[in-house]
N, C-alpha and C positions, 0 to 999 in steps of 0.2 A: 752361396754367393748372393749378396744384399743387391738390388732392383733397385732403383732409385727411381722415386716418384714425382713426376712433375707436381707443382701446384695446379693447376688446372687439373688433373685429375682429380686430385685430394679434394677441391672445392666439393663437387657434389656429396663428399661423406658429412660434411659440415652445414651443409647450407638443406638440411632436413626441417620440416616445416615442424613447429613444436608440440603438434598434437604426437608424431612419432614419436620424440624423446621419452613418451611413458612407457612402463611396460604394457601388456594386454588389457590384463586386469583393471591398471587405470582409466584405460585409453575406452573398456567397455562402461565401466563409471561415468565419465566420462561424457559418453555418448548418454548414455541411461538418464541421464540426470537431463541433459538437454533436453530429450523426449518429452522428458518428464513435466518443465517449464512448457514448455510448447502445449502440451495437453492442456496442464493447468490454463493457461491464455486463453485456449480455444471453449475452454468450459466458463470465464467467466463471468455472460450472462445469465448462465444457471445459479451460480453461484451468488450473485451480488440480488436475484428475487428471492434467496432464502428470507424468511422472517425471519422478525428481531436481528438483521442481522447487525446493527449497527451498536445498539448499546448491548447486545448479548455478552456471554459468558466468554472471553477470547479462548477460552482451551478448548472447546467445541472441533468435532474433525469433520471435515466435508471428502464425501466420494467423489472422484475424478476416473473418468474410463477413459482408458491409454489401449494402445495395440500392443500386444507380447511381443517384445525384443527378443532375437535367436544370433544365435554366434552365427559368423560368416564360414561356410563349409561346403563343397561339392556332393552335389549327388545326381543318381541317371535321370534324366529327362524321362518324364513319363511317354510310351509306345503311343504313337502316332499313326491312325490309319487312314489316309484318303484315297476318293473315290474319283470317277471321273476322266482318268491320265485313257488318252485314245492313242489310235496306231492310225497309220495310215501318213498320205500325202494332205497338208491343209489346201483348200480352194480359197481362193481370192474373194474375201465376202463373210469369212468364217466369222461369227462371234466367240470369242474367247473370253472364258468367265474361269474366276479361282474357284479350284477344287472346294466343293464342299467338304467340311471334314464330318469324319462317323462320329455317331451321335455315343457318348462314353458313359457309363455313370458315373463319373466325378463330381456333379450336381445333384443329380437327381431329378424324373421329374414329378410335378405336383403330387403329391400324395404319398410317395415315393422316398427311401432313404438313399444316397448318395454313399460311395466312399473315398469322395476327395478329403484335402483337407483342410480348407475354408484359413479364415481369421482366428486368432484369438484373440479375446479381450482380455484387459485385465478391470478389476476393480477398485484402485486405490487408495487409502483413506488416509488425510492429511491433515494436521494441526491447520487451524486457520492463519494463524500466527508465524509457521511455516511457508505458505505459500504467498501471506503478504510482504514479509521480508525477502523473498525473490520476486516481486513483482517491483519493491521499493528499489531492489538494486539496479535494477534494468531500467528506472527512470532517471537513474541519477539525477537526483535534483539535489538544488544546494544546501546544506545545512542551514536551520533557523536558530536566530539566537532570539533571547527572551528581551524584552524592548526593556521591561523594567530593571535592570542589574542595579539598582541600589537598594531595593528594596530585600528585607529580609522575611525568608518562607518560614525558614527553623533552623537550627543548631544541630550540627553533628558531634560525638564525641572524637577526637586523633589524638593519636600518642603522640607525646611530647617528653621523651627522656625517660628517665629511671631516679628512684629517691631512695631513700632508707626507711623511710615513713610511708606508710601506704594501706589500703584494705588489704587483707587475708586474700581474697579472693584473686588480687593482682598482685600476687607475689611471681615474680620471674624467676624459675629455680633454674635455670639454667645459671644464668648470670650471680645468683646465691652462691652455688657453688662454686663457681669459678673465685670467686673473693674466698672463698674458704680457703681455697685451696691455696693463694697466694697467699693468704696469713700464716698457712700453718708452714711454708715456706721458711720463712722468716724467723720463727717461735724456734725451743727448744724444746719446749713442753708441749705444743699446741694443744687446745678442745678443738674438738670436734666443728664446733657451729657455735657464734656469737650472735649476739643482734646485731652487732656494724659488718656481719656476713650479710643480710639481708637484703633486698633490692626490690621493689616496685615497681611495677609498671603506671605510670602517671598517663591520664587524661584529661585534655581541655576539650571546653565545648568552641567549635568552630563554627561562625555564620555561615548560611548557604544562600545564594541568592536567590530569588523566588522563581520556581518551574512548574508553576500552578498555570491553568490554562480553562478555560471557561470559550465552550463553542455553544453561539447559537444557531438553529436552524430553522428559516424559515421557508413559511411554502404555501403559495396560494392557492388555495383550495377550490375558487369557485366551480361554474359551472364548466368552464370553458376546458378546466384540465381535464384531461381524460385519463384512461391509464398511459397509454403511451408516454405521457407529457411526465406522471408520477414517476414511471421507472427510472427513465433517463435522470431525475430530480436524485431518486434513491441513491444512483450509483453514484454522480457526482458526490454527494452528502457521505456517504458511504468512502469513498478512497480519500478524502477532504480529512473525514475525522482519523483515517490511519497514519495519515502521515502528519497529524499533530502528535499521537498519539508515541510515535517515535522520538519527538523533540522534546515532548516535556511530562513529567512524570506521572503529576496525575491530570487526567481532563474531566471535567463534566460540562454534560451536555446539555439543553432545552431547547424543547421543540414546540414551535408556534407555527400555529394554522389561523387563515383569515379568509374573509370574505369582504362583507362591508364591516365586520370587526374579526378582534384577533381574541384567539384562545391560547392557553396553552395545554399541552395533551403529554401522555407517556409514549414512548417508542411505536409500544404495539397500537395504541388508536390514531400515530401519526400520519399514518399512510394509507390508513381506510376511512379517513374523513373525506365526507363527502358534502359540497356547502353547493348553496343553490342562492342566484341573485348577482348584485353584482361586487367590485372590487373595488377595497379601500385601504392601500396598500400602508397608509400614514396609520393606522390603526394599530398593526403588525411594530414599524416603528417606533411608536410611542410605548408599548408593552414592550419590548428588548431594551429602551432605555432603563423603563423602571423597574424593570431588574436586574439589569445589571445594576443601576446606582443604589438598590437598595440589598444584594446580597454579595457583589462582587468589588472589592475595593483596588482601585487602578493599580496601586501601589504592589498587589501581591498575586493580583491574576494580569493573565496576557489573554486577552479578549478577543474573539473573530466569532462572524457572525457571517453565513450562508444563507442567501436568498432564491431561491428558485419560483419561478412562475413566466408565463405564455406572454406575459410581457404589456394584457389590458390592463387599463387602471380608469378609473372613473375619472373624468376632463377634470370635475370639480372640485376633484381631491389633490389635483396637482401642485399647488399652492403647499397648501398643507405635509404632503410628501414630501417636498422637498425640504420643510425648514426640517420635518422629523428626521428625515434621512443626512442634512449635514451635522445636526446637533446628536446624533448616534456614531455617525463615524468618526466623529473628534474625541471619543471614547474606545473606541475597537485601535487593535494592533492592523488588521486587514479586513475588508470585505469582498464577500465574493459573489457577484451576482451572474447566474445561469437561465440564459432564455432557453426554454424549451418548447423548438418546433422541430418536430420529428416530418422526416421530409423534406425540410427548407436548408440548404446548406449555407445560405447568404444571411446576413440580418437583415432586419426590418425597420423601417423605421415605427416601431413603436412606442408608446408612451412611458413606459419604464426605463425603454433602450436610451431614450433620450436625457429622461431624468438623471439614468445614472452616468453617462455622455458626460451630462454637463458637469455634475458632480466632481468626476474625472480630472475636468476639467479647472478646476479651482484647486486640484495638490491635494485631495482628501485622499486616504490609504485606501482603495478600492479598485477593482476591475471587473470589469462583466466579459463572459464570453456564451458564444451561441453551441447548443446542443442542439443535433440535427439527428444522430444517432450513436449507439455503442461506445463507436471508436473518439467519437469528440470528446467523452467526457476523460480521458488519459492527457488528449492536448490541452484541453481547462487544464487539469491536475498540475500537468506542468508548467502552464503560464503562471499559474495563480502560485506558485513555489518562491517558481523566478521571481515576480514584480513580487513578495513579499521578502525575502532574502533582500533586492536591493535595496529596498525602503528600509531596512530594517539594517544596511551598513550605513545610512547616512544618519542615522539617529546618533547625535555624538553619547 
């Protein structure tokens, strides 16, 4: 005899939150994998003071130590002995303290071996490449398009149809046969194979619009940076260049160092200079001009240029900074400038802060934000996303 079941009943079979809908297997995946990110997060300022990490070899694996995950299962409570439990009537006055418990070897002590069973670690080792595509997804930021689309990078080859005429090499025997096969249909005699059996595969070359990307990085060196002020520079610099590095196919880089003048250095000596005196930030300016206008042509590269420094600048270079820095930015797709003071979660009104303020403030492609610690250089990351996606949908 069939039961008849209310709706209301039936709900709760349905209304299963959808981590449940996997089987075990997935559902331990699943969980695994989350861990797994979470780790990775937790380890990323070990990770981002690697050397060279910026221009390095992307296939490179970095360790991450996770805790060992164990399936969910019942087992006895380990045997509990305490001391202390009294008999008797209590008096008015009593102090009443929790049982001390007996001392076990489950720890061990000093000198001494234990036989609990503690932690285990694991050791992990990860494609870099791997763990920056789950960092990217979890930012969600918006896809960048290349400012220049009429410009052309190179030519691809696409199939475009089939011929009778053709290389050896692009012969389509599939389709060869199949023509044979409808001739010999027809025939009374048929051969085997003619030449108007034959068929090609045809290619044209197709324009591709340019996905060429040129980042520069600069970094004030003098005295005043410290390491602190570097790291925080690095990481910014460091997740900046990944997530160009997602949008467009190929990038290269250069790295400039300044004082009261600008250098340009390789990866590895860009983060161990060390300059003495004081700061002349128009210096740094006027070298990312001339090279960009003498090796990078607007037409075929999409240009952005990172600046990091503590935010001094010489009074009497202000003048000067400022024509170099709007006659730089009216070249660049974006710029990004990052104050780092480690401890300060406010801005400043500082002399750079202001420079690029006003900058700002006249429609040049640019944004500054403050690095206090770590965790700021993720919200940079994605401010500087944002306000470059939108500048880059009004570009007709």
């Amino acid at each position: 005899m069939a039961v008849a079941t209310s709706p209301a009943s039936a709900a709760p079979a349905l209304a299963r939150p959808w981590y449940a809908l996997f089987s075990r297997g997935a559902r331990d995946w699943l969980r695994h994998n989350q861990k797994v990110r979470e780790a990775v997060q937790a380890h990323l300022p070990d990770l981002v003071a690697t050397p060279d990490l910026i221009g390095g070899p992307q296939q490179r694996t970095v360790q991450v130590p996770m805790r060992l995950l164990e399936h969910a299962h019942f087992r006895l409570a380990p045997a509990r002995n305490s001391v202390g439990a009294g008999q008797g009537d209590g008096q008015p006055g009593d102090i009443l303290r929790p049982a001390r418990p007996a001392a076990t070897g489950g720890a061990g002590t000093q000198g001494e071996g234990g036989d609990g069973e503690g932690a285990v670690r694991l050791l992990l080792e990860f494609p870099i490449d791997d763990i920056l595509d789950w960092l990217w997804d979890a930012f969600e930021l918006p896809h960048l398009k290349p400012r220049h689309l009429g410009a052309i990078d190179d030519v691809r080859l696409v199939r475009s149809g089939l011929d009778r005429h053709g290389a050896r090499s692009r012969l389509d025997r599939r389709r060869t046969v199949k023509e044979a096969i409808k001739r010999r249909a027809l025939q009374a005699q048929p051969v085997p194979f003619t030449n108007d059996d034959l068929r090609y595969r045809q290619v044209l070359p197709q324009p591709r619009p340019s996905t060429n990307a040129v980042v520069f990085f600069v970094l004030d060196v003098s005295a005043s940076m410290a390491q602190a002020e570097r790291r925080l520079a690095k990481s910014f610099f460091f997740f900046a260049l990944q997530g160009l590095r997602r949008r467009y196919a190929r990038v290269e880089t250069r790295f400039i160092a300044h004082t009261t003048r600008a250098w340009e250095f390789s990866e590895a000596e860009f983060f161990l200079v060390n300059g003495m005196g004081g700061t002349m930030a128009s210096t740094a300016f006027r070298l990312s001009r001339e090279l960009l206008q003498q090796h990078y042509a607007p037409g075929r590269y999409n240009a952005y240029l990172f600046y990091a420094s503590d935010g001094e600048n010489f009074s009497e270079d202000r003048g000067a900074a400022s024509q170099a820095l709007g006659e730089l930015a009216a070249l660049l797709n974006y710029m990004g400038y990052v104050e780092t003071i480690p401890g300060v979660p406010r801005s400043l009104e500082t002399e750079m802060h202001s420079l690029f303020a006003e900058q700002e403030r006249r429609g040049l492609p640019l944004h500054s934000s403050i690095l206090s610690r770590t965790d700021d250089v993720w919200e940079a990351i994605r401010t500087f996303f944002r306000h470059e996606a939108a500048d880059t949908e009004e570009v007709p």
